[in-house]
C-alpha positions, 0 to 999 in steps of 0.5 A, a space after each residue: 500500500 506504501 508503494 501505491 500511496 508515494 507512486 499516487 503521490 508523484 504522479 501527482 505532484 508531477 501534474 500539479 508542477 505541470 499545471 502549475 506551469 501553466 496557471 498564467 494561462 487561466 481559463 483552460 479547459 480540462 477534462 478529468 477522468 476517473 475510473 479507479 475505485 481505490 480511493 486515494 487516487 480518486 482523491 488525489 484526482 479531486 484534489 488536482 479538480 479543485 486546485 485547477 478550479 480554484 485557478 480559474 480553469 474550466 473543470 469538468 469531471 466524468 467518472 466511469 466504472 467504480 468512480 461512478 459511485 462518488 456521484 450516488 448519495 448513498 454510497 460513502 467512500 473510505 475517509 482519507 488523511 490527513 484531512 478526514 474526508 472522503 473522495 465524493 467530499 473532495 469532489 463536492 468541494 471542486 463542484 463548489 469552485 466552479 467543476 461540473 460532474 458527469 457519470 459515463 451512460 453506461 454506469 447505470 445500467 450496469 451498477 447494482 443490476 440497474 437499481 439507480 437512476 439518474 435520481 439517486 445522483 448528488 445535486 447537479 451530477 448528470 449522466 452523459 450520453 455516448 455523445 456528449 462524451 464523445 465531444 468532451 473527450 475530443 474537443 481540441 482546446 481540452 487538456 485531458 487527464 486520467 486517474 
């Protein structure tokens, strides 16, 4: 778990420095994604959300597969330090500085047989269709990261 937590840990802090490169340029387009379920690297994916957003960059999150399950209200993620908050806290907290968030069209259907609707999603989560998806994941002038 050591290993997992300083390689999550340097891979952040090589795209914080590279961001932090370009925070002149204020006002980018970045597109995050997240896929993994472990928690430290959905938070260290939330932590990059809310640093850019607070630099005034245009942040969008979609979250695919077990990340799907930050935006359901009832699901609570692992608390993590040394903040004692949780993944879906971090990412409420980018929401609060301007991020939007989306889940991928086929996270629905496919969770816990199909149980949840785009009802039991936190306040302004939205489900993509494979369009919109689509055009966030190729538009030109959109950095794009993956955790």
């Amino acid at each position: 778990m050591n290993a997992l937590f300083r390689s999550v840990f340097v891979g952040a802090s090589l795209v914080l420095a590279s961001l932090a490169a370009s925070a002149s340029e204020s006002g980018e387009r970045v597109l995050l994604t997240v896929f993994s379920g472990e928690g430290q690297i959905q938070g260290t994916a939330m932590n990059v959300a809310t640093a850019l957003a607070n630099n005034d960059h245009e942040v969008h999150i979609l979250l695919c597969g077990r990340a799907g399950e930050l935006a359901l209200r009832d699901r609570m993620p692992e608390t993590l330090e040394p903040r004692t908050i949780t993944p879906r806290e971090m990412m409420e907290e980018a929401m609060t500085n301007g991020a939007t968030v989306s889940v991928c069209p086929l996270f629905l259907p496919n969770t816990a047989f199909g149980r949840y609707g785009t009802d039991d999603f936190l306040e302004q989560v939205t489900e993509d269709s494979s369009e919109e998806m689509a055009e966030r994941l190729t538009q030109a002038d959109t950095r794009l990261l993956s955790f």
